[in-house]
C-alpha positions in Angstrom: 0.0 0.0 0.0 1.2 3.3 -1.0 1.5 5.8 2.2 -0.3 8.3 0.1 -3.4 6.4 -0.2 -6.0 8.1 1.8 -8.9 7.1 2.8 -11.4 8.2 0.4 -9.0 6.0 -2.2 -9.3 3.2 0.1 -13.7 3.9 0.3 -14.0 4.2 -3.4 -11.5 0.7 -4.1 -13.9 -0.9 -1.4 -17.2 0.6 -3.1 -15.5 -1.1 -6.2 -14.4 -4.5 -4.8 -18.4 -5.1 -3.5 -19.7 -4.5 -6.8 -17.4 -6.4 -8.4 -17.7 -9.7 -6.0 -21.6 -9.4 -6.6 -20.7 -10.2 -10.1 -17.9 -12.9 -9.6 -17.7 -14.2 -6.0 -17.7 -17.6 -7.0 -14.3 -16.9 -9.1 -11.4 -18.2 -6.7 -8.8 -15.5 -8.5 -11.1 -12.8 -7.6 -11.4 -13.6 -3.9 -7.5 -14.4 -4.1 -7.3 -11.0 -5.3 -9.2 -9.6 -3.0 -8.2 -11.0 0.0 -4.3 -9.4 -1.1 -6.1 -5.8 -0.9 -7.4 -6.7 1.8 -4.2 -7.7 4.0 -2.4 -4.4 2.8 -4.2 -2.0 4.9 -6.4 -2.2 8.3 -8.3 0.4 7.2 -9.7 -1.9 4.1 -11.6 -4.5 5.6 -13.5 -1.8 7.7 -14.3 0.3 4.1 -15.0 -2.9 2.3 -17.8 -3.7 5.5 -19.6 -0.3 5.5 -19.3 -0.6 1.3 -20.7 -4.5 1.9 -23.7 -3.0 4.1 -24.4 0.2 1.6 -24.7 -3.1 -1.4 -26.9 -4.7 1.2 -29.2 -2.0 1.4 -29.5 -1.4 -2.4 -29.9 -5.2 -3.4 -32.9 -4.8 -0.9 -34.4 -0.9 -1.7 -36.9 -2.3 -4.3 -38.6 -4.7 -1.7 -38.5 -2.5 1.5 -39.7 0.5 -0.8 -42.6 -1.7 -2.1 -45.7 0.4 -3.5 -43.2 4.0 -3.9 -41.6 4.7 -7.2 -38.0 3.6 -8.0 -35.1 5.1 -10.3 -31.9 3.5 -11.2 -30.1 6.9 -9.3 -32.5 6.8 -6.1 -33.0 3.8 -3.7 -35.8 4.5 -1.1 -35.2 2.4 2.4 -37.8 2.1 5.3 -39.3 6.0 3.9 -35.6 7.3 3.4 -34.5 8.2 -0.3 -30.9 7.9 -0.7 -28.8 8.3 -4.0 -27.0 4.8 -4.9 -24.2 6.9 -6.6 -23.7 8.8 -2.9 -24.1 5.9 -1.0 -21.3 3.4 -2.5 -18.6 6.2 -3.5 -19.6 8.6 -1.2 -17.0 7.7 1.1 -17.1 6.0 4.5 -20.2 8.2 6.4 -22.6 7.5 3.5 -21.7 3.8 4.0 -21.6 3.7 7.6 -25.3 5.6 7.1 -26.5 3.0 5.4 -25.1 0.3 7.4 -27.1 1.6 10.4 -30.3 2.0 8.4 -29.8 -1.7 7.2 -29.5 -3.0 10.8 -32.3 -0.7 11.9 -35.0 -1.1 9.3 -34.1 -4.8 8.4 -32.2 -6.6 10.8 -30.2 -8.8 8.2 -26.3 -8.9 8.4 -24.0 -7.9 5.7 -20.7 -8.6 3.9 -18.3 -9.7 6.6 -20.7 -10.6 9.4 -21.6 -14.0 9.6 -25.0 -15.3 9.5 -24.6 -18.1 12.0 -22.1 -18.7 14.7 -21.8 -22.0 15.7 -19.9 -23.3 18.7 -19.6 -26.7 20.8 -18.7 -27.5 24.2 -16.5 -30.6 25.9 -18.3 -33.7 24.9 -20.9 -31.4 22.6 -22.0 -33.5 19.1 -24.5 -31.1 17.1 -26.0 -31.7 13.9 -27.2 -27.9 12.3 -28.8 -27.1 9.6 -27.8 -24.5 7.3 -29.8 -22.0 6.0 -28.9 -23.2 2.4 -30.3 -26.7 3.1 -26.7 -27.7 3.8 -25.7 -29.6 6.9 -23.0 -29.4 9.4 -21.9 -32.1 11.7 -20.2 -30.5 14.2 -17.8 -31.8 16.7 -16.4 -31.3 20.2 -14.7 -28.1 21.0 -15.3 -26.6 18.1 -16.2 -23.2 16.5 -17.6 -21.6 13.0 -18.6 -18.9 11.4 -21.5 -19.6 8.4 -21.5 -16.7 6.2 -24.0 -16.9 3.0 -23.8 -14.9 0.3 -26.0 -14.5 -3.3 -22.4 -15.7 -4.8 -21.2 -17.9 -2.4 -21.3 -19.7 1.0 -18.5 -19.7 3.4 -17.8 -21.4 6.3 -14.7 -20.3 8.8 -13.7 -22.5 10.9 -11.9 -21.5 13.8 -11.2 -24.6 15.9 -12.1 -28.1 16.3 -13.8 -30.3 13.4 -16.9 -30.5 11.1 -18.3 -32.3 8.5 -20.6 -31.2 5.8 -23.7 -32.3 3.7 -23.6 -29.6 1.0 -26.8 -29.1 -0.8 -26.1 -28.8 -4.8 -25.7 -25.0 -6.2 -23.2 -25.0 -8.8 -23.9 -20.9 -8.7 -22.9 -20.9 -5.3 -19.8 -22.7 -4.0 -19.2 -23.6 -1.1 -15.6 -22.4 0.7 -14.4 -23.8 4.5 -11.7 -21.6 5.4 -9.0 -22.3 7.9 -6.7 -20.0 8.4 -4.5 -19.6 4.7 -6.5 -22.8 3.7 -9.4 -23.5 1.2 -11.8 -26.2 0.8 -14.2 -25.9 -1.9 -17.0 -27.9 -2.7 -20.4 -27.0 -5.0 -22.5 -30.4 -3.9 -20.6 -32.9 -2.0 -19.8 -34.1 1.9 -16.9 -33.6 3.3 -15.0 -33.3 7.0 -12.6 -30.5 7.7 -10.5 -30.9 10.9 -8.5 -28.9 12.8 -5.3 -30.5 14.9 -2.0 -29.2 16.7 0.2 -30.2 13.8 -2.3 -29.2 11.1 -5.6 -29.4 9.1 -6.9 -32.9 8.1 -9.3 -33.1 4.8 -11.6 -36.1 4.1 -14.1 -36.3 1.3 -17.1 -39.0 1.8 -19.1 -38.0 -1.3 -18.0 -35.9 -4.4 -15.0 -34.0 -4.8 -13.9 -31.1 -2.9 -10.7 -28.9 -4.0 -8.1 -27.8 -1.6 -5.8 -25.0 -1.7 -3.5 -22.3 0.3 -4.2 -19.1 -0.6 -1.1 -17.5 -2.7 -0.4 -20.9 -3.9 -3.3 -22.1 -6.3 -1.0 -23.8 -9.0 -0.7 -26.1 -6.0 -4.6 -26.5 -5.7 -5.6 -30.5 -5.1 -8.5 -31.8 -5.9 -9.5 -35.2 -3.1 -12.5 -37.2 -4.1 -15.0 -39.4 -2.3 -13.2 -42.1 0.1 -9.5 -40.3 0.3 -8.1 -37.0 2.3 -5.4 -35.0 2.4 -3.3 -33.6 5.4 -1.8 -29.9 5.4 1.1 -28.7 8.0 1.1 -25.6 8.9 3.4 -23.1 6.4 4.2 -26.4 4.1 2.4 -27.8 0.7 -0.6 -29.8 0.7 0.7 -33.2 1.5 0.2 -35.8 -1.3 -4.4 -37.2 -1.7 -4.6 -40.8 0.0 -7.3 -43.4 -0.4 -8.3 -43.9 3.3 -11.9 -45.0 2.9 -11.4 -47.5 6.3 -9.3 -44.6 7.9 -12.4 -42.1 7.4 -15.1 -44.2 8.2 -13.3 -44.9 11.6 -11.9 -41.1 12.0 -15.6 -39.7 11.2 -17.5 -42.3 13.9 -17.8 -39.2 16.2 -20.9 -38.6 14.0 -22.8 -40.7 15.8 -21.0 -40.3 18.9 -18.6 -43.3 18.8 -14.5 -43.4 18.8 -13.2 -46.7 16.5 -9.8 -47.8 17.7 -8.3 -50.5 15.0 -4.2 -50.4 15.8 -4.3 -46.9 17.8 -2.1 -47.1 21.1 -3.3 -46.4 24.1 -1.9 -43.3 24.1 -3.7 -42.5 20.9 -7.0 -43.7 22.2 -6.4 -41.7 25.3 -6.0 -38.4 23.8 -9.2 -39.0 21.7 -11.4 -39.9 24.7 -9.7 -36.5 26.8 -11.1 -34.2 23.9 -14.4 -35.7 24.7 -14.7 -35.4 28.4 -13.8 -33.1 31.2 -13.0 -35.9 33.7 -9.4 -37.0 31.9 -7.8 -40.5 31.5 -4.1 -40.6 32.4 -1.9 -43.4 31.8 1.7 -44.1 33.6 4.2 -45.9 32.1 5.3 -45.9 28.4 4.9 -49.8 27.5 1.2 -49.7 28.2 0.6 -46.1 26.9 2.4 -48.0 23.3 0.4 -51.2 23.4 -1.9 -51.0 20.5 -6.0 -51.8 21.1 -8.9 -52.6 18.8 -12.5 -51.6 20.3 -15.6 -49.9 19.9 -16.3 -47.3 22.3 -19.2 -44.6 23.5 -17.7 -40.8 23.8 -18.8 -40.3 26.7 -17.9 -43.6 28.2 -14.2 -43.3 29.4 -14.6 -45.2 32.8 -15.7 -48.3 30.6 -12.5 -47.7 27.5 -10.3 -47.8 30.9 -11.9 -51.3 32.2 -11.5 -52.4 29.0 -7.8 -51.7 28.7 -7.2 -53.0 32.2 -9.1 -56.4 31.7 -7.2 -56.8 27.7 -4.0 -55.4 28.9 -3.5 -56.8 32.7 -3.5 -53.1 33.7 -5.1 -51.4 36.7 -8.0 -48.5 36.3 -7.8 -46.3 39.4 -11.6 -44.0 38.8 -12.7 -41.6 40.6 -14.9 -38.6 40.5 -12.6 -36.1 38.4 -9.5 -38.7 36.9 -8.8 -41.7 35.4 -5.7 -43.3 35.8 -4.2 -46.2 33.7 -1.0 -47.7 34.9 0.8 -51.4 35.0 3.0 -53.4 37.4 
């Protein structure tokens, strides 16, 4: 960013940006390009929100102004008249205006505000529905943002682990983003999850394509029954067929955990995301020892039997701890 750029330069770019991502939102090099603009400056993600909210208003003018006469130049919003001209390159109080007219006299949210916040709690397994008939599985600990848009539907997930049922709208894809990473799908089903050591992808129906932003000549496309793993700062590790793998990874869905060769220790950690009362094990053989077994979520006092009786190990349980150890 130039340090001459002021802000009405910044207000009319913004003004131009929403216009343009009515038109081609569902184009990946336009968002790439402008999610660039919008890292160069603070100040543009604020202009590009009050320029989202003065788009807002006029996509909606004709309907709240039902019954009073229109003109291309003049919207009229809950009895106010405004000019469209003024109100997306009129700089940042016309949009800020309308903003607060939107919220006021309509109640909807606009570009940058999501239209569902979804979060889950220790041991929480929710199944929501999405406004665009979509459906999101989601999973313990974990937190989204669900943003729709006439051009396309966005999902940002912050922590923890979803999957979703997208409903079919090749006008509208639909974009989970993690951090510098994109998943996009137009009618498929698909998991996104993330981990300490980075963000696992597995498809179940369709194809999904996966990319960093910066980087899309690197772009991977993973279809049904395969996933792909991506560390943090490095390329999008090589697509796998893991159909077993998912189908055991993704048994949280109905609130189970599928150990087939895990380690204790492996199976441990999974049950400790699940439950507030947490499973320790002492001693490294028995934390190694590998398991097979079938277990509820919220069920660690009967994973820790289980170990004890199939690994001659002793389960001290009590009220807030689990502990796992072996002579």
């Amino acid at each position: 960013m130039s340090e001459r750029e002021t802000a009405q330069a910044i207000s009319d770019r913004a003004a131009a940006w929403v216009a343009r991502m009515d038109r081609e939102g569902h184009d990946l090099a336009a968002r790439t390009e402008l999610e660039a603009w919008l890292a160069g400056d603070d100040r543009r993600r604020g202009a590009y929100f009050r320029a989202g909210a003065a788009w807002s208003m006029l996509d909606r003018a004709t309907v709240l102004g039902a019954g009073q006469p229109q003109s291309h130049e003049v919207a009229t919003i809950g009895g106010a008249r405004f000019s469209r001209r003024r109100l997306l390159w009129g700089g940042g109080a016309a949009a800020a205006a309308a903003a607060a007219l939107v919220v006021g006299f309509t109640g909807v949210d606009f570009l940058g505000v999501p239209d569902q916040q979804i979060q889950t709690a220790v041991g929480e397994i929710r199944r929501v529905p999405l406004s665009d008939g979509s459906l999101a599985a989601v999973n313990t600990q974990t937190s989204l943002d669900v943003t729709m848009r006439p051009a396309v539907r966005q999902v940002a997930l912050k922590a923890g682990e979803a999957w979703f049922q997208v409903a079919k709208d090749r006008t509208r894809p639909f974009v989970v983003e993690v951090d510098d990473l994109r998943v996009r799908a137009v009618g498929t089903a698909f998991a996104v999850r993330r981990t300490g050591s980075g963000i696992d992808v597995q498809v179940t129906e369709g194809v999904v394509e996966v990319w960093r932003v910066g980087d899309e000549t690197g772009m991977r496309r993973v279809a049904a029954g395969a996933r792909a793993f991506v560390a943090p700062d490095k390329a999008i590790m090589p697509v796998v067929a893991a159909n077993e793998e998912i189908d055991k990874a993704l048994a949280w869905r109905t609130g189970q955990l599928v150990f087939d060769g895990d380690t204790v220790a492996e199976a441990v950690a999974e049950f400790n995301r699940y439950n507030t009362r947490k499973i320790e094990v002492t001693g490294a053989s028995l934390g190694e020892q590998k398991m097979i077994g079938r277990f509820r979520t919220n069920e660690p006092d009967a994973f820790a039997r289980a170990v004890a009786t199939l690994m001659d190990a002793r389960a001290q349980i009590t009220a807030d701890r689990i502990v796992l150890s072996q002579d």
